[in-house]
C-alpha positions as CSV (number, residue, x, y, z in Angstrom):
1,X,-31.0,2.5,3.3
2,X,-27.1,1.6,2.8
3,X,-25.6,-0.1,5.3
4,X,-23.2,2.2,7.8
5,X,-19.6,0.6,8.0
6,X,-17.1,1.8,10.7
7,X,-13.8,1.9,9.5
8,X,-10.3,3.0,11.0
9,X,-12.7,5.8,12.6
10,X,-14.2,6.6,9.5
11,X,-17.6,6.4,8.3
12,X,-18.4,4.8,5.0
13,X,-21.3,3.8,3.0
14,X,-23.2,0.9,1.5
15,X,-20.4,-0.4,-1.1
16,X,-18.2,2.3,-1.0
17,X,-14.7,1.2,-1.8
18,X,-12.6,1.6,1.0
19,X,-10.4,4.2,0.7
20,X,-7.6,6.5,3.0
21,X,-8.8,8.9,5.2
22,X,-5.5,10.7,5.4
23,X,-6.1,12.2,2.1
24,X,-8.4,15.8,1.8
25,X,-9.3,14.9,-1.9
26,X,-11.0,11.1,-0.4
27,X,-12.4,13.1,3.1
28,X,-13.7,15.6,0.5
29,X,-15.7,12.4,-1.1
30,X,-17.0,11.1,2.2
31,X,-18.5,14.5,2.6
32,X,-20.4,14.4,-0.9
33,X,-21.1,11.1,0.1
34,X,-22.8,12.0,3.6
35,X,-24.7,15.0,2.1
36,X,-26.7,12.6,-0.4
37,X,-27.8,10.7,2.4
């Protein structure tokens, strides 16, 4: 299971590049990102 990285308040994944939550298109990733989980 990936590891679960808190960062900034966001939620992010294993060895997923870190990227800003302040944009919809990146928040829009997380979510694709959560949902294979």
């Amino acid at each position: 299971m990936p590891e679960i990285l808190l960062l900034n308040g966001t939620v992010y994944w294993g060895r997923v590049t870190i990227i800003s939550s302040q944009t919809q298109d990146n928040f829009s990733l997380l979510l694709e990102l959560q949902a294979l989980l």
